[in-house]
MDTraj code that builds the backbone (N, CA, C; nanometers):
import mdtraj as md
import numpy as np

residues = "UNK UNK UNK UNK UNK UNK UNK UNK UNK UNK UNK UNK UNK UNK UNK UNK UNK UNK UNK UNK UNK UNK UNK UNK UNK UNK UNK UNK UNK UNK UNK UNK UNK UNK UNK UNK UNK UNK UNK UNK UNK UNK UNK UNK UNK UNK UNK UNK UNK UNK UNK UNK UNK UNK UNK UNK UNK UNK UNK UNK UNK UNK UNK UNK UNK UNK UNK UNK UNK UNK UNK UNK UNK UNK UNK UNK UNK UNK UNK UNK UNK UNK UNK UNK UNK UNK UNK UNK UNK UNK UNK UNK UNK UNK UNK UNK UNK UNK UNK UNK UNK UNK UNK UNK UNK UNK UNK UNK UNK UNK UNK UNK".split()
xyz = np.array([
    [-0.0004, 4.1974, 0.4911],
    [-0.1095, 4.1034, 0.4742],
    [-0.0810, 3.9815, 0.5611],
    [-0.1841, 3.9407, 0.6429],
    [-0.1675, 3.7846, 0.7225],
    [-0.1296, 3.7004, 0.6667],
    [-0.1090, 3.6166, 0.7162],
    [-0.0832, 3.4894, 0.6456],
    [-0.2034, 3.4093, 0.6278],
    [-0.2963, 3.4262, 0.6990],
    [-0.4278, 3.3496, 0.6672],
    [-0.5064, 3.4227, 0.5238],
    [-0.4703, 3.5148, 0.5171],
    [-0.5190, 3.6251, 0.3848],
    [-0.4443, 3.5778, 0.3069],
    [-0.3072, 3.5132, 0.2694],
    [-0.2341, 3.4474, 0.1676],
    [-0.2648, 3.3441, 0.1770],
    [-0.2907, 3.2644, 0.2692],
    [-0.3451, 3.1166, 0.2084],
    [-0.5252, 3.1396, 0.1228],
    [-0.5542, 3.2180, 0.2059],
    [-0.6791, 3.2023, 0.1276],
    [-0.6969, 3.2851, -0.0047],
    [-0.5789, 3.3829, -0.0399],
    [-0.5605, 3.3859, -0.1999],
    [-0.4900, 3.2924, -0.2508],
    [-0.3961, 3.2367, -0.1744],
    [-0.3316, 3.1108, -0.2968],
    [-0.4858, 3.0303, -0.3049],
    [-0.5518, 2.9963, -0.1921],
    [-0.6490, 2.8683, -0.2334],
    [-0.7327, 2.9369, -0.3415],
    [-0.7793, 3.0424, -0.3175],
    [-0.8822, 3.0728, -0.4569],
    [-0.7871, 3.1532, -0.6153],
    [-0.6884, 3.1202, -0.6026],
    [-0.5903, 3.1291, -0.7043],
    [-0.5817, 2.9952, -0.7941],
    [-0.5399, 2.9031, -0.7247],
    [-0.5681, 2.7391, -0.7550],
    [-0.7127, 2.7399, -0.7994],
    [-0.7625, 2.7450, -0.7032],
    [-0.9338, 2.6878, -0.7567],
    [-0.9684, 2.7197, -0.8645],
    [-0.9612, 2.8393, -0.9087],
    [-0.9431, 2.9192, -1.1018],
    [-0.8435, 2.8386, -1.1655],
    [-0.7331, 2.8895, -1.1500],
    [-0.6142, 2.8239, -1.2379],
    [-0.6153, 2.6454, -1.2281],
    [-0.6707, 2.5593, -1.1927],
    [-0.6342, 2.4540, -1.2141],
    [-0.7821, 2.3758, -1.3036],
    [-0.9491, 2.4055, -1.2177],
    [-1.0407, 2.4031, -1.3337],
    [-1.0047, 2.4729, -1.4919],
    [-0.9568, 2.6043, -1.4489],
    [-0.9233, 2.6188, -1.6165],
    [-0.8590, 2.6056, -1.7071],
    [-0.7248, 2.5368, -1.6403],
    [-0.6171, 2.4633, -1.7154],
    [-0.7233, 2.2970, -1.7705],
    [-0.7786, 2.2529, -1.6685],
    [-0.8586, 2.1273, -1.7275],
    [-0.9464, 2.1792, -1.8295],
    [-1.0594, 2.2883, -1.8370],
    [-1.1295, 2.2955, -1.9237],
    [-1.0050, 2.3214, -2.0355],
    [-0.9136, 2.3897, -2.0738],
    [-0.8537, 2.4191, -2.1571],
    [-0.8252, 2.2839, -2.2294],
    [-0.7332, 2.2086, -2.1408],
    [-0.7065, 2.0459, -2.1967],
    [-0.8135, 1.9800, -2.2879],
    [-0.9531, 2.0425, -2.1736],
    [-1.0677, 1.9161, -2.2424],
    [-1.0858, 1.9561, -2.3828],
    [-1.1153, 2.1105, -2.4135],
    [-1.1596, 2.1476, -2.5200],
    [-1.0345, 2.1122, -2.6366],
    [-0.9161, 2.1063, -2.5788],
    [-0.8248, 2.0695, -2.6457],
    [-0.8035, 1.9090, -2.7297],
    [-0.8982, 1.8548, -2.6360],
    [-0.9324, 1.6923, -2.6655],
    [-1.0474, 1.6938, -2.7505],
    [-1.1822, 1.7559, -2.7452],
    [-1.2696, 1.8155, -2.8126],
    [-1.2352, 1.8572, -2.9757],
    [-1.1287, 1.9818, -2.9652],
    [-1.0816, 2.0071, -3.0954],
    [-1.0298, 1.8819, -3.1759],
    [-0.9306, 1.8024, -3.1399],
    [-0.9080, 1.6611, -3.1499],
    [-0.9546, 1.5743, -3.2295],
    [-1.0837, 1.5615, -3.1322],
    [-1.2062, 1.4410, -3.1540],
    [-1.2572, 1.5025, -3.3089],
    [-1.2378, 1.6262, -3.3155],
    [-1.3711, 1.7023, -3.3949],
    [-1.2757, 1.7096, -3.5272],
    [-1.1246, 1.6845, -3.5272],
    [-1.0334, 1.6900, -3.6608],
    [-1.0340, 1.5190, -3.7597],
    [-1.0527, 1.4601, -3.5922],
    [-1.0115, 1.3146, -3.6495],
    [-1.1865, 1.2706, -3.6949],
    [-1.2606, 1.3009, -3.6452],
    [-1.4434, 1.2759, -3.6852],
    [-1.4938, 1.3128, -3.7770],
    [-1.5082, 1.4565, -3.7942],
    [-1.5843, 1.5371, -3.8608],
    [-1.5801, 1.5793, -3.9987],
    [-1.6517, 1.5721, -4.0954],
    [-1.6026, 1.5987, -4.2564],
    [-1.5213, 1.7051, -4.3126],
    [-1.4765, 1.7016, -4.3887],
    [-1.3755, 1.8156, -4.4234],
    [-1.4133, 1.8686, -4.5018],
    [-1.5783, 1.8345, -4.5368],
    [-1.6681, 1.9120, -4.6574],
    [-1.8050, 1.9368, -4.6134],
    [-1.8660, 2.0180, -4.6058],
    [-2.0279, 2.0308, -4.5975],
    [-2.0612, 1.9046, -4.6188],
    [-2.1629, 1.9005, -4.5249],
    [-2.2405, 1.7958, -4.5179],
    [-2.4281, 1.8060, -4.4863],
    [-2.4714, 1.8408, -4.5762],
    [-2.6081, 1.9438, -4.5362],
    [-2.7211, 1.8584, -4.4761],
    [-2.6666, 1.6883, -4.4942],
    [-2.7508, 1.5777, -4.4893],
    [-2.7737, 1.5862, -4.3136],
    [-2.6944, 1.6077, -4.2811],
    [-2.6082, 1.5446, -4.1608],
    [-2.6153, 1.7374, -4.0232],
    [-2.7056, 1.8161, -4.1422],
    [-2.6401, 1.9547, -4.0815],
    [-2.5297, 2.0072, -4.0178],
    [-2.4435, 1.9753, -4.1026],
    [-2.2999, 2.0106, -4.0746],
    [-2.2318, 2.1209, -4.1768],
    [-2.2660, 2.1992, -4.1787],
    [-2.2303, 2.3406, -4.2617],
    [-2.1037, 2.4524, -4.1912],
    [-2.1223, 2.4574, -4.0599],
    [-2.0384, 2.5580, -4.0044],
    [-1.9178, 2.4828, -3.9870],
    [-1.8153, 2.5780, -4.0614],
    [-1.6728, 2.5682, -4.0774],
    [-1.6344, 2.5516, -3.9284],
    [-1.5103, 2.5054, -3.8618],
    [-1.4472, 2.5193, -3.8107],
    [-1.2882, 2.4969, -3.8227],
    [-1.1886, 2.5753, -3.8259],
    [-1.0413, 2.5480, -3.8171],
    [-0.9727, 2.4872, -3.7060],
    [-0.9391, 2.3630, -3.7481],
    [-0.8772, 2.3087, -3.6587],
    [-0.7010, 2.2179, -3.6818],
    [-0.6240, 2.2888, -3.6135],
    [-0.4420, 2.3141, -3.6233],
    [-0.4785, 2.2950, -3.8123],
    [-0.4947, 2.4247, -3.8876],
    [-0.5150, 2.4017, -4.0531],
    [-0.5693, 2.3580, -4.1254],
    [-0.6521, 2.2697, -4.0322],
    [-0.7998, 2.1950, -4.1474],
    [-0.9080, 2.2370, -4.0905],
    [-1.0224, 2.2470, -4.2140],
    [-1.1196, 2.3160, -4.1877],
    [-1.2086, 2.1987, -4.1736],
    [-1.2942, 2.1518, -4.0786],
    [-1.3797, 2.0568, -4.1021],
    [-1.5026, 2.1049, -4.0221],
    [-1.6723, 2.0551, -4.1058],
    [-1.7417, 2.1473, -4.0656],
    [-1.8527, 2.0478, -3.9574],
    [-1.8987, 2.1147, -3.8893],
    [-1.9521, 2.0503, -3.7527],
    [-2.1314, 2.1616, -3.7768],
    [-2.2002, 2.0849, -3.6643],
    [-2.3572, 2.1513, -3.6675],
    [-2.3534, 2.2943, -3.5629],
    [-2.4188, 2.3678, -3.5613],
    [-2.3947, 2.4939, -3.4959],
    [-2.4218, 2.4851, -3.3974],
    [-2.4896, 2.3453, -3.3040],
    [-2.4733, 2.3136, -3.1810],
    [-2.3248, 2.3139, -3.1056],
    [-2.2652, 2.1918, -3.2130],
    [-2.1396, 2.1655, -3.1984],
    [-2.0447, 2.2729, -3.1549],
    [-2.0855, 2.3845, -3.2425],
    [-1.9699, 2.4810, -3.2596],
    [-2.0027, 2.5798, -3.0988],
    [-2.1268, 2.6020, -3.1536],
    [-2.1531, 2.6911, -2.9948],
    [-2.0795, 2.6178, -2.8676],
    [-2.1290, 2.5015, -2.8361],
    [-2.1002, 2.4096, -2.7007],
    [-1.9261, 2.4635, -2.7252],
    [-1.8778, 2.3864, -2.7888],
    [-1.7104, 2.4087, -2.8043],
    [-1.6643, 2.5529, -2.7806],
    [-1.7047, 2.6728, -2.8188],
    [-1.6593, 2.8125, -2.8475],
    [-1.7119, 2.8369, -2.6581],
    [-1.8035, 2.7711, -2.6444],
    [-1.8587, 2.8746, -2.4723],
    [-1.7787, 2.7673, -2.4105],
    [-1.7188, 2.6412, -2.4278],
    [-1.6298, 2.5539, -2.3560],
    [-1.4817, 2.6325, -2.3815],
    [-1.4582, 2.6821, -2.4511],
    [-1.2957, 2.6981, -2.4504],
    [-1.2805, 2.8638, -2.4220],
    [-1.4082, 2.9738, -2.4265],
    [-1.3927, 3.1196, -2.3738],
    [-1.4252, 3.0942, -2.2417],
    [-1.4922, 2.9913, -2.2083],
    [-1.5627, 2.9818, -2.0143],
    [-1.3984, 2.9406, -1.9467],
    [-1.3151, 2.8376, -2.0318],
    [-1.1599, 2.8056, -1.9462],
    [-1.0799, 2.9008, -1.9523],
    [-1.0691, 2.9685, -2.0875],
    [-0.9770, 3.0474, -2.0928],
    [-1.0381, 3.1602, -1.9813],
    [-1.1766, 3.1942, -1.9612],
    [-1.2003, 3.3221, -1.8455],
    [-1.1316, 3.3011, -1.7015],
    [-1.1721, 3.1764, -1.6934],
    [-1.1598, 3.1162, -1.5410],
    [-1.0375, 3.0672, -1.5352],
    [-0.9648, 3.0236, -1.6767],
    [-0.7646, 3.0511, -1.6451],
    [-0.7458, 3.1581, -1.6067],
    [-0.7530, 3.2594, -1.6565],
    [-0.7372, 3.3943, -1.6907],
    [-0.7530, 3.4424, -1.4839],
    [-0.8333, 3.4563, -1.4594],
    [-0.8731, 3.4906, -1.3160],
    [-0.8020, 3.4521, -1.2540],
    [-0.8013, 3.2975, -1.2511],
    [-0.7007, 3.2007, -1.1629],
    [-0.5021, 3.2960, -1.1627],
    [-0.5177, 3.3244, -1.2673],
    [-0.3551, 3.3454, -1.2957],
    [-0.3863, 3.4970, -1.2651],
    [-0.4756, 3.5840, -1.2391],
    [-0.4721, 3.7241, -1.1980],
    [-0.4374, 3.7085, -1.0352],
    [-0.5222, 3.6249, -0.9521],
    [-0.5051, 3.5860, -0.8285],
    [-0.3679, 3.5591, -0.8041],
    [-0.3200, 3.4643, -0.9209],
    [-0.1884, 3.3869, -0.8569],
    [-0.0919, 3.5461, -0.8544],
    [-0.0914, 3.5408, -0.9468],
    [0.0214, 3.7288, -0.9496],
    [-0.0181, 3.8434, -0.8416],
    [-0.1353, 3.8256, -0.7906],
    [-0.1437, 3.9245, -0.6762],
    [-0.1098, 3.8064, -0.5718],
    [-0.1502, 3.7283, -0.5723],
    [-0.0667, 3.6112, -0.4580],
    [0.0722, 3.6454, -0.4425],
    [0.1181, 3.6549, -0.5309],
    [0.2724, 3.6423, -0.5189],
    [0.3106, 3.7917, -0.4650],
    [0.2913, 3.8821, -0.5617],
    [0.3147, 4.0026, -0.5222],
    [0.3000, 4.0178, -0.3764],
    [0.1843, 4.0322, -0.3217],
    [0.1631, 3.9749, -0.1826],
    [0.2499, 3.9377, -0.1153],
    [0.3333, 3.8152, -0.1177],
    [0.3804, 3.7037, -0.0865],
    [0.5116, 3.7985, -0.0595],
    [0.5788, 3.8196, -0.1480],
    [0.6996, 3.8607, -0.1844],
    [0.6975, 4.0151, -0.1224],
    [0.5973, 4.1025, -0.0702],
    [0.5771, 4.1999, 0.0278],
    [0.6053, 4.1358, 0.1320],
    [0.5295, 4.0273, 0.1625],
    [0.5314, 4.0115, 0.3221],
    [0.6871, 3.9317, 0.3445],
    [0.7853, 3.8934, 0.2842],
    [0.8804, 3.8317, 0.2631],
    [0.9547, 3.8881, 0.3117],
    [0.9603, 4.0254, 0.1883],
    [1.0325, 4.1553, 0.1849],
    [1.0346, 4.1920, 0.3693],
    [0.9644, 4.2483, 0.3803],
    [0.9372, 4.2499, 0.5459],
    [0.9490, 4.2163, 0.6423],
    [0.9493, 4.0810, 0.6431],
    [1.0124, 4.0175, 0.7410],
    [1.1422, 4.0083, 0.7454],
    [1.1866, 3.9921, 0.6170],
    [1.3681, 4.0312, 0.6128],
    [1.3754, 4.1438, 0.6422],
    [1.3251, 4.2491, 0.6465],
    [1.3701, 4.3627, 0.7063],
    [1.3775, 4.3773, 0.8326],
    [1.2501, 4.3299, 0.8733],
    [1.2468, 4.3291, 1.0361],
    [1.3388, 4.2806, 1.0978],
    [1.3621, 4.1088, 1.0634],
    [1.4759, 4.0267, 1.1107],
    [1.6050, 4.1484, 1.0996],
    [1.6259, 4.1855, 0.9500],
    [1.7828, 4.2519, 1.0111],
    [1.7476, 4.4100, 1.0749],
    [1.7019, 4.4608, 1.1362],
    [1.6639, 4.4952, 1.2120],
    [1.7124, 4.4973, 1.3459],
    [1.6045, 4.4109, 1.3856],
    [1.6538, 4.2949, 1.4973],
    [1.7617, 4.2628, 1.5147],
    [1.8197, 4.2368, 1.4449],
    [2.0151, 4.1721, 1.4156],
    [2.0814, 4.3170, 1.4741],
    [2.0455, 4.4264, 1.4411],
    [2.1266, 4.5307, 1.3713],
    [2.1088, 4.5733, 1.5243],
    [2.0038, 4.5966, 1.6219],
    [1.9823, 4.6324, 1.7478],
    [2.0598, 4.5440, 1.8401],
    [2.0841, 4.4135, 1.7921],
    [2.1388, 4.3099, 1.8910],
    [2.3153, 4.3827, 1.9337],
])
top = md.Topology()
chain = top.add_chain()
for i, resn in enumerate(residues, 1):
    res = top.add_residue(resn, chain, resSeq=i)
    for name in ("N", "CA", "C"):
        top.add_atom(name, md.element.get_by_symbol(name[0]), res)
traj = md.Trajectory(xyz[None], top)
């Protein structure tokens, strides 16, 4: 593989893996916001009925809430997920063409 074919899988390796490490964080700040805010009891006034668990407490949020949050933290984890499939064929990659050139070099040596 070129080397211009490895930079341009490391770059679209990054471009996944680093948006989806942030979405991960955000929703992680999200979960957060939503432990230290949100009631720890139905609240039907307020339409806040749907449970959510958050690190052991259950506190319940509106089913807006919950949707936005659940397609925020499966959309990072997808687009982590990709990012880190790229990076491992990056490397693999990487570590072929490595492989190879050390061979060649002693090679080369071995003819000298």
């Amino acid at each position: 593989m070129s080397r211009v074919n490895l930079h341009v899988l490391k770059f679209f390796a990054l471009l996944f893996l680093l948006p989806g490490l942030g979405g991960l964080i955000f929703s992680a700040m999200v979960s957060t916001d939503y432990l230290e805010n949100l009631p720890r009891s139905p609240a039907p006034s307020e339409q806040r009925m749907t449970p959510r668990n958050v690190h052991g407490t259950v506190v319940y949020q509106t089913i807006q809430e919950d949707e936005r949050l659940s397609v925020m933290e499966y959309t990072s984890v997808s687009v982590f997920l990709v990012g880190l499939l790229l990076g491992i064929v990056y490397l693999e990659k990487w570590s072929s063409a490595r492989q190879n050139e050390f061979e060649t070099d002693l090679l080369e040596e071995a003819e000298a």
